[in-house]
C-alpha positions as CSV (number, residue, x, y, z in Angstrom):
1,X,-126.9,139.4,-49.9
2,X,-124.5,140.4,-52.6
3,X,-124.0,144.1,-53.6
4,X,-121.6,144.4,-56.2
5,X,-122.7,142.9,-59.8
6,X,-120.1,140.9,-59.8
7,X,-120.4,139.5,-56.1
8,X,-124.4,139.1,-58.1
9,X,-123.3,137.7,-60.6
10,X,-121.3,134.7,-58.4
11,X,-124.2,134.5,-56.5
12,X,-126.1,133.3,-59.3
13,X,-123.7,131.0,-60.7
14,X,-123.5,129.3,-57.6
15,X,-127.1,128.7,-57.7
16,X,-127.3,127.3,-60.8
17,X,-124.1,124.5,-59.6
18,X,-125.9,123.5,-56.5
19,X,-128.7,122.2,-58.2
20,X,-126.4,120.6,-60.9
21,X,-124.2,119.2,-58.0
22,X,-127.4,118.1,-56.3
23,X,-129.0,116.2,-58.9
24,X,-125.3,114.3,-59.9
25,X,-124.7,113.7,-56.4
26,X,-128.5,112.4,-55.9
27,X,-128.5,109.8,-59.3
28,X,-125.3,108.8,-57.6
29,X,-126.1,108.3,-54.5
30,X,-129.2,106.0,-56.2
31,X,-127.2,104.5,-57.9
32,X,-124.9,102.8,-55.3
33,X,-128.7,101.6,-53.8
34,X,-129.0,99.3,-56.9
35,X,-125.7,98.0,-56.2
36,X,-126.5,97.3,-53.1
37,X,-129.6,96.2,-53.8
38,X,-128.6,93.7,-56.0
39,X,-125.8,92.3,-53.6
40,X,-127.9,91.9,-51.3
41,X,-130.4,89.6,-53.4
42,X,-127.5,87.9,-54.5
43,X,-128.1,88.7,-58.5
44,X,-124.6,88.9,-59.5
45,X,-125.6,89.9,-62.8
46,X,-127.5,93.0,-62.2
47,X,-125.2,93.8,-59.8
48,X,-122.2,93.9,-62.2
49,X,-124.1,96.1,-64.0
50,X,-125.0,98.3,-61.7
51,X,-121.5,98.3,-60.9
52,X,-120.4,99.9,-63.9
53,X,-123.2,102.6,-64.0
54,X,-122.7,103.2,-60.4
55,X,-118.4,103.7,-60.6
56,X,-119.3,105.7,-63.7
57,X,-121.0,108.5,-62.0
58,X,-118.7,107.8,-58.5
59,X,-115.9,108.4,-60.5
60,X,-117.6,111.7,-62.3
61,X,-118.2,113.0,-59.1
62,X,-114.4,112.5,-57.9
63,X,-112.9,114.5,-61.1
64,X,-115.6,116.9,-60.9
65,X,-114.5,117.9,-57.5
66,X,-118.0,117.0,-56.1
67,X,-116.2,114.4,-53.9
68,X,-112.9,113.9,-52.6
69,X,-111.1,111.9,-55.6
70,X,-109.9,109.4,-52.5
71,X,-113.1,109.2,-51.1
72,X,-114.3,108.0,-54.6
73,X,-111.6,105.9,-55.1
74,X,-112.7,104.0,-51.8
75,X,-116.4,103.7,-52.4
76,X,-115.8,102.5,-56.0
77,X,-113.1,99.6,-54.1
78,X,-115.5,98.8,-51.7
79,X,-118.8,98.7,-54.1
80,X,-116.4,96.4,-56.3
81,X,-115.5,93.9,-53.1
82,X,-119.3,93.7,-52.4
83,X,-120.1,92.2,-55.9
84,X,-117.4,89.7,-55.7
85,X,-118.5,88.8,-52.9
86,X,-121.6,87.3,-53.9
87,X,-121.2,83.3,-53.8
């Protein structure tokens, strides 16, 4: 445990981030599931729209340093190749 106040005082700070980071991360992380979801019913519609929700928070998450900026970058690629894939 931290001793100094300011050694505290990061302590709490950190706290406070790793819920915010959590709950991002977590609506994110749902968020590809509707994508998904919606590919795989073949409901290009509310997939595209999906889409858009889900490479809004993916690409959040890449300039908020919560995930590698590439690694967003790829899943948003990927996510993207799935809907137009639908027939």
């Amino acid at each position: 445990m931290a001793n100094h106040s300011s050694a505290l005082k990061r302590a709490r700070q950190d706290q406070k981030k790793r819920l915010v980071n959590r709950t991002q991360k977590s609506a994110m992380r749902s968020a590809v599931k509707q994508v998904m979801v919606a590919v795989e019913a073949g409901d290009k519609s509310a997939a595209s729209v999906a889409l858009k929700r889900a490479t809004s928070l993916i690409d959040r998450a890449g300039r908020k340093q919560q995930m590698h900026a590439s690694q967003a970058s790829r899943r948003v690629s990927r996510l993207n190749s799935h809907v137009k894939g639908i027939a």
